[in-house]
N, CA, C and O atoms as a GROMACS GRO file, in nm:
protein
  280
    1UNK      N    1   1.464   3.510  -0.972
    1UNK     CA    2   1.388   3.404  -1.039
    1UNK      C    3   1.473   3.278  -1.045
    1UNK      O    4   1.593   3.296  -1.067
    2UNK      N    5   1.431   3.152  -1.028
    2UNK     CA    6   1.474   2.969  -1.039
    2UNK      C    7   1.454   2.982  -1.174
    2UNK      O    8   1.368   3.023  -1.251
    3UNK      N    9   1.609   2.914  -1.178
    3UNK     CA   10   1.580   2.898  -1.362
    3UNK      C   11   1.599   2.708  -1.296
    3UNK      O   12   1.603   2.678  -1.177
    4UNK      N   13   1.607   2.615  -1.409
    4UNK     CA   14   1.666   2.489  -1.395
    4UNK      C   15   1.741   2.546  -1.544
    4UNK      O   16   1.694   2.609  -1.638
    5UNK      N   17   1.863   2.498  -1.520
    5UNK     CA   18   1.972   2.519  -1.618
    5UNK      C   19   1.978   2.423  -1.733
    5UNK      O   20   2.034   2.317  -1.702
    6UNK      N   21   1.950   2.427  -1.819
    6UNK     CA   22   2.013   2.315  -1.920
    6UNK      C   23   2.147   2.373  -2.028
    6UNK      O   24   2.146   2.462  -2.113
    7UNK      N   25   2.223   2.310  -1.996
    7UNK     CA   26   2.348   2.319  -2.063
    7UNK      C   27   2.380   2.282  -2.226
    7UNK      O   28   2.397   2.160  -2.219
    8UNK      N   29   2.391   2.303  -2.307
    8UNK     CA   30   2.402   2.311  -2.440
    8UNK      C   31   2.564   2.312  -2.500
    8UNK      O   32   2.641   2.394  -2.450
    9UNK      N   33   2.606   2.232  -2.592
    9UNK     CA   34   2.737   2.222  -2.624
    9UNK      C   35   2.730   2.307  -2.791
    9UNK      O   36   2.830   2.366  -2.833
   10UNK      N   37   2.647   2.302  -2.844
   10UNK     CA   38   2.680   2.375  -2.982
   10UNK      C   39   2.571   2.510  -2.952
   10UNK      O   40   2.485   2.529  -2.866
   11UNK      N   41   2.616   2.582  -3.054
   11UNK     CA   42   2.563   2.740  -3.093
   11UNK      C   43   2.405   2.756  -3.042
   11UNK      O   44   2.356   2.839  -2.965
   12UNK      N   45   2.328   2.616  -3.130
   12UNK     CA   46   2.194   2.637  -3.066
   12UNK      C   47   2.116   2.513  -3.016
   12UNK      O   48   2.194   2.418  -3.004
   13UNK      N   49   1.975   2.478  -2.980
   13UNK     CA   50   1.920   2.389  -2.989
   13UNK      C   51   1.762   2.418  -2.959
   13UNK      O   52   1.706   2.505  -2.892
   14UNK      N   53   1.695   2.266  -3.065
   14UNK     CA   54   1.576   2.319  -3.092
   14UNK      C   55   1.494   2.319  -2.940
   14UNK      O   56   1.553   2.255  -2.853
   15UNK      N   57   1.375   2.379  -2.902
   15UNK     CA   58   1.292   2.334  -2.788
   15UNK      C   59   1.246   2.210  -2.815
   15UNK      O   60   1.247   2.138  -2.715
   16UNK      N   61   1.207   2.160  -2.913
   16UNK     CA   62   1.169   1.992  -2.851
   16UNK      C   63   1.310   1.936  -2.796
   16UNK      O   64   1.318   1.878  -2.688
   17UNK      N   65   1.396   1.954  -2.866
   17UNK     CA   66   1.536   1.876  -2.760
   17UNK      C   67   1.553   1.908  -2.631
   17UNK      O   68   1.576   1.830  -2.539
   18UNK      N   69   1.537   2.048  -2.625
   18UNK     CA   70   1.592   2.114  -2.499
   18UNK      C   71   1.442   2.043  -2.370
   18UNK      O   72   1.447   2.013  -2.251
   19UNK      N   73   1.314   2.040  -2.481
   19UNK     CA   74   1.259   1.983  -2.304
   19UNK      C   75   1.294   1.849  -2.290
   19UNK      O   76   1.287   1.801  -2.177
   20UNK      N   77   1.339   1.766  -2.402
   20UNK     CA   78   1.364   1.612  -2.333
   20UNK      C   79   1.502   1.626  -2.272
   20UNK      O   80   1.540   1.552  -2.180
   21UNK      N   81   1.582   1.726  -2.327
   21UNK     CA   82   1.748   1.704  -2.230
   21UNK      C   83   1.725   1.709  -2.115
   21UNK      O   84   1.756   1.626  -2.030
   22UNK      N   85   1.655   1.826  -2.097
   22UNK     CA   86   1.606   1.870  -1.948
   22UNK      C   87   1.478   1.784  -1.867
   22UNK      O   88   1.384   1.828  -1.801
   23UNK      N   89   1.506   1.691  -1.890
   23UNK     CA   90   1.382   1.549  -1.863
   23UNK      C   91   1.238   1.569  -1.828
   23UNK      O   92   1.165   1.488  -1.772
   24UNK      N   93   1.204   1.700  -1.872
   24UNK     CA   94   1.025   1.736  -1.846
   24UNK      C   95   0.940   1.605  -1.918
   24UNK      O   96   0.826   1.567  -1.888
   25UNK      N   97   1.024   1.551  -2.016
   25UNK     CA   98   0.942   1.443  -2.046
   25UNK      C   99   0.988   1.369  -2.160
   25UNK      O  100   1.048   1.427  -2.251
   26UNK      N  101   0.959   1.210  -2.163
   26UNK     CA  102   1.047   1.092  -2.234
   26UNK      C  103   0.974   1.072  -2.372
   26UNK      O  104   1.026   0.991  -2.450
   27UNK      N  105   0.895   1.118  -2.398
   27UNK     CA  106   0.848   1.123  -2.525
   27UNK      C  107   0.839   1.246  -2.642
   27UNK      O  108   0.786   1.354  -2.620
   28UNK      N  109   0.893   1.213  -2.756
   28UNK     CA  110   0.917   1.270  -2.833
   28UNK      C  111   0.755   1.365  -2.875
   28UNK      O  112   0.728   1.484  -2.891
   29UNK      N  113   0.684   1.250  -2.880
   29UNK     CA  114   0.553   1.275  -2.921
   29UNK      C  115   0.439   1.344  -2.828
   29UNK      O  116   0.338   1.400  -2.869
   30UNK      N  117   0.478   1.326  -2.695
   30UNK     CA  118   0.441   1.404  -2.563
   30UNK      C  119   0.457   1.555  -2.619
   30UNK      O  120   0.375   1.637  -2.662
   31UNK      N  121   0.586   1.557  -2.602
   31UNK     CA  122   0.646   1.684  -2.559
   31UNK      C  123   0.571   1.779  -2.704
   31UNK      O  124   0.529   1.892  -2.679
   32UNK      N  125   0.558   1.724  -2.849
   32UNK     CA  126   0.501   1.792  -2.956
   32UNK      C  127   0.360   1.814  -2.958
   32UNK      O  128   0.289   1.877  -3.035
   33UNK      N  129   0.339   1.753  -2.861
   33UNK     CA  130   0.173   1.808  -2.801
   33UNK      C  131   0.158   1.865  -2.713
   33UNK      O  132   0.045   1.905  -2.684
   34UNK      N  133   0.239   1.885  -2.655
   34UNK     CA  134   0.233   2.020  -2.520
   34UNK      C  135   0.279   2.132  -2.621
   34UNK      O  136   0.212   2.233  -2.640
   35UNK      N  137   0.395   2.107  -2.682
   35UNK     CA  138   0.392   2.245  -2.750
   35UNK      C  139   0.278   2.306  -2.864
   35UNK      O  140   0.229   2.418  -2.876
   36UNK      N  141   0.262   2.187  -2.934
   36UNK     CA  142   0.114   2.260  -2.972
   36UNK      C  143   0.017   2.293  -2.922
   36UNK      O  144  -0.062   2.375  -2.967
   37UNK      N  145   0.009   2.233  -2.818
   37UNK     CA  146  -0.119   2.306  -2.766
   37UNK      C  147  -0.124   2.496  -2.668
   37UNK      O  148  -0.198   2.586  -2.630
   38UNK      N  149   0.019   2.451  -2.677
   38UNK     CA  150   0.046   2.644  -2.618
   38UNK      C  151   0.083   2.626  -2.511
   38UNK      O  152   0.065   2.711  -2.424
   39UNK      N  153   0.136   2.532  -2.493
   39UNK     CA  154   0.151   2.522  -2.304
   39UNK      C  155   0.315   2.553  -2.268
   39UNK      O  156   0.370   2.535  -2.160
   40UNK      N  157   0.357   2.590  -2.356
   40UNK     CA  158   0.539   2.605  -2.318
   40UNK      C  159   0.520   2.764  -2.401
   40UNK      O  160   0.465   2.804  -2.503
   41UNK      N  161   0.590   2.814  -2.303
   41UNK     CA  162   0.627   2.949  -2.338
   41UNK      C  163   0.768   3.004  -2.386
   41UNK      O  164   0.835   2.954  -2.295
   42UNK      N  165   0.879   3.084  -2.480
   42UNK     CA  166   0.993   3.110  -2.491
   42UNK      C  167   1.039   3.224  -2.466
   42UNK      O  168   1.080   3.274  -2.571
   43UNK      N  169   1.051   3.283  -2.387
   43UNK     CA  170   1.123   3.399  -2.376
   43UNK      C  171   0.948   3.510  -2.358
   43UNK      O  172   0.911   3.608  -2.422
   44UNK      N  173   0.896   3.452  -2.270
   44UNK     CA  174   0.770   3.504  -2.239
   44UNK      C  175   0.658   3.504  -2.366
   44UNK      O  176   0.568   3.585  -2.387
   45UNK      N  177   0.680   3.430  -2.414
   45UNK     CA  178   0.533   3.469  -2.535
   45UNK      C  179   0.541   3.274  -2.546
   45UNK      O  180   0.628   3.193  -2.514
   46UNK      N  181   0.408   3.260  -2.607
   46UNK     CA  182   0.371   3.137  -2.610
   46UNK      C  183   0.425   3.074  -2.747
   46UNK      O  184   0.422   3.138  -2.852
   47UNK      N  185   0.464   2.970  -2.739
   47UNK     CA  186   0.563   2.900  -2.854
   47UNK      C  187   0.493   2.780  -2.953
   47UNK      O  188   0.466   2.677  -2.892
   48UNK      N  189   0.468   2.781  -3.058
   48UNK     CA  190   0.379   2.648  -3.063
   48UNK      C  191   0.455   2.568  -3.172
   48UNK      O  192   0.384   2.489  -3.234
   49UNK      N  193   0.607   2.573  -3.213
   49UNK     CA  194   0.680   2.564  -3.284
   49UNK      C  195   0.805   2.493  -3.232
   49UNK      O  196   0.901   2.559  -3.191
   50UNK      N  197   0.806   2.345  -3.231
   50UNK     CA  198   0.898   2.219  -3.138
   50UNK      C  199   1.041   2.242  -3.192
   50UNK      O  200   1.149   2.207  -3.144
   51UNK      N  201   1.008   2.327  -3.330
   51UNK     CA  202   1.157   2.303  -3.374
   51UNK      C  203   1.264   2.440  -3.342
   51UNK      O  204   1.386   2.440  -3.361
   52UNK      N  205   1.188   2.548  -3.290
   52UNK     CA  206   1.246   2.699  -3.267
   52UNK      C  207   1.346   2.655  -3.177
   52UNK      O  208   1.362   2.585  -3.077
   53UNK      N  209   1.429   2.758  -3.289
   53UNK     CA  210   1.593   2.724  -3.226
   53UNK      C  211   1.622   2.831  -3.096
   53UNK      O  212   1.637   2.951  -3.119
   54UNK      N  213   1.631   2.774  -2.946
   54UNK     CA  214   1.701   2.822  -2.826
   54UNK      C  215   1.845   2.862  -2.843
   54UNK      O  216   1.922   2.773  -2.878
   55UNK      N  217   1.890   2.976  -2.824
   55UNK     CA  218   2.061   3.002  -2.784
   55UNK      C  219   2.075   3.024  -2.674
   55UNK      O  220   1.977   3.036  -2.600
   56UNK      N  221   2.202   3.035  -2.631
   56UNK     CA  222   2.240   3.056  -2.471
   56UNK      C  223   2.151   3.186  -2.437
   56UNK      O  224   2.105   3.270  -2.514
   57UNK      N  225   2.139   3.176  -2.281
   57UNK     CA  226   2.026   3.291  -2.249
   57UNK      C  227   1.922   3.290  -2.269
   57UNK      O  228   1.848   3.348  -2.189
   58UNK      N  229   1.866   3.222  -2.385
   58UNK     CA  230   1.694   3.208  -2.408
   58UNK      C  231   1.655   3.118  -2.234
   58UNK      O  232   1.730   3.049  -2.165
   59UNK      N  233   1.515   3.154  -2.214
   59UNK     CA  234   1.460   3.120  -2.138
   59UNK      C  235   1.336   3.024  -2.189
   59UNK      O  236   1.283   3.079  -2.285
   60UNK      N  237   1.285   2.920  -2.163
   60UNK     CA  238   1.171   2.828  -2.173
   60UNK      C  239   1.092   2.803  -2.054
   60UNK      O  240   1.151   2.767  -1.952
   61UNK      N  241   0.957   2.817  -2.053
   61UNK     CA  242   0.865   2.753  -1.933
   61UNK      C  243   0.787   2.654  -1.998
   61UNK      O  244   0.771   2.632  -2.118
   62UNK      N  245   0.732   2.589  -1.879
   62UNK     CA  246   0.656   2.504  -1.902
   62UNK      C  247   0.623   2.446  -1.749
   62UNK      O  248   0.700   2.436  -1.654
   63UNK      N  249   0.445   2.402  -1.761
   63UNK     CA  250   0.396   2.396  -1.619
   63UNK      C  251   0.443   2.480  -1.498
   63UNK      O  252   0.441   2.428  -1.386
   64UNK      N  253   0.488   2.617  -1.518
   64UNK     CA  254   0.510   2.699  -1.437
   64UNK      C  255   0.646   2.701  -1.329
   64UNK      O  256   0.659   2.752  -1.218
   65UNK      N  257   0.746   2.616  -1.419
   65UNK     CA  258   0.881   2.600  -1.414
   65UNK      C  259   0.937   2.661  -1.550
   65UNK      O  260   0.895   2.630  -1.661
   66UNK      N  261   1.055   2.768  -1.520
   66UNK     CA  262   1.144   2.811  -1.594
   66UNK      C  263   1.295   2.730  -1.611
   66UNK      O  264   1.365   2.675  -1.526
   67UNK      N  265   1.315   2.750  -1.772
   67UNK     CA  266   1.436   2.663  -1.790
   67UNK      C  267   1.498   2.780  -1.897
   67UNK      O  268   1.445   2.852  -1.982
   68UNK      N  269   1.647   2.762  -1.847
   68UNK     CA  270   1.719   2.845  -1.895
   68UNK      C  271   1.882   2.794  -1.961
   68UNK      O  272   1.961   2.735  -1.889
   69UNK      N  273   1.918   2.832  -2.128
   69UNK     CA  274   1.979   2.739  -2.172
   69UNK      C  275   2.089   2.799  -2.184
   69UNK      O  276   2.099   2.906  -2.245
   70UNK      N  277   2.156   2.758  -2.146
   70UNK     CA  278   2.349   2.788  -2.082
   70UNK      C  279   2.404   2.707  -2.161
   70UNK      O  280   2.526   2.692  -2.159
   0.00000   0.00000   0.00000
Protein backbone atom coordinates (compact mmCIF):
# COMPACT_ATOMS: atom_id res chain seq x y z
CA UNK A 1 0.00 0.00 0.00
CA UNK A 2 1.19 4.17 -0.95
CA UNK A 3 1.09 5.86 2.10
CA UNK A 4 2.13 9.87 1.52
CA UNK A 5 4.14 10.34 4.70
CA UNK A 6 3.63 13.20 6.93
CA UNK A 7 6.23 13.68 9.44
CA UNK A 8 5.40 14.91 12.94
CA UNK A 9 7.93 16.39 15.54
CA UNK A 10 5.98 16.01 18.94
CA UNK A 11 4.17 12.83 20.55
CA UNK A 12 0.92 13.65 18.65
CA UNK A 13 -1.12 15.71 16.24
CA UNK A 14 -4.62 16.60 15.68
CA UNK A 15 -6.19 15.47 12.00
CA UNK A 16 -7.25 18.89 11.11
CA UNK A 17 -3.41 19.81 11.32
CA UNK A 18 -2.17 16.77 9.90
CA UNK A 19 -4.45 17.34 6.58
CA UNK A 20 -3.25 20.99 6.14
CA UNK A 21 0.61 19.90 6.91
CA UNK A 22 0.15 17.43 4.38
CA UNK A 23 -1.34 20.18 1.88
CA UNK A 24 -4.77 18.26 0.96
CA UNK A 25 -5.99 21.63 1.57
CA UNK A 26 -5.37 25.57 2.60
CA UNK A 27 -8.29 26.10 4.52
CA UNK A 28 -8.89 25.65 7.93
CA UNK A 29 -12.59 25.78 7.38
CA UNK A 30 -12.46 23.44 4.18
CA UNK A 31 -10.79 20.81 5.71
CA UNK A 32 -13.66 20.95 9.00
CA UNK A 33 -16.17 20.25 6.47
CA UNK A 34 -14.79 17.39 4.82
CA UNK A 35 -14.34 15.99 8.09
CA UNK A 36 -17.73 16.44 9.07
CA UNK A 37 -19.20 15.32 6.53
CA UNK A 38 -17.44 11.70 6.81
CA UNK A 39 -15.23 11.93 4.06
CA UNK A 40 -11.75 11.28 5.86
CA UNK A 41 -11.31 8.09 7.36
CA UNK A 42 -8.60 7.10 10.53
CA UNK A 43 -7.24 4.03 10.83
CA UNK A 44 -10.12 2.53 8.62
CA UNK A 45 -13.35 3.70 10.26
CA UNK A 46 -14.84 7.05 9.36
CA UNK A 47 -13.71 10.10 11.54
CA UNK A 48 -15.94 13.08 11.98
CA UNK A 49 -13.86 14.62 14.79
CA UNK A 50 -11.00 17.53 13.30
CA UNK A 51 -9.51 17.51 16.59
CA UNK A 52 -8.65 13.43 17.12
CA UNK A 53 -5.31 13.15 18.11
CA UNK A 54 -2.96 11.04 15.25
CA UNK A 55 0.37 9.29 16.73
CA UNK A 56 3.11 7.87 14.78
CA UNK A 57 1.71 4.91 12.71
CA UNK A 58 -1.88 6.09 12.66
CA UNK A 59 -3.01 6.06 9.15
CA UNK A 60 -5.55 8.87 7.55
CA UNK A 61 -7.47 8.79 4.09
CA UNK A 62 -9.09 11.01 2.32
CA UNK A 63 -10.39 11.12 -1.44
CA UNK A 64 -8.96 7.71 -1.76
CA UNK A 65 -5.34 8.67 -0.88
CA UNK A 66 -3.72 7.28 2.29
CA UNK A 67 -1.58 9.35 4.66
CA UNK A 68 0.52 8.00 7.16
CA UNK A 69 2.04 9.92 10.26
CA UNK A 70 5.75 9.27 10.97
Amino acid sequence: MEYIEVAIRDEFIRLGQAMKLAGILDSGSDIKYEILDGNVEVNGEVEERRGRKLHKGDVFRYAGQDYKIV
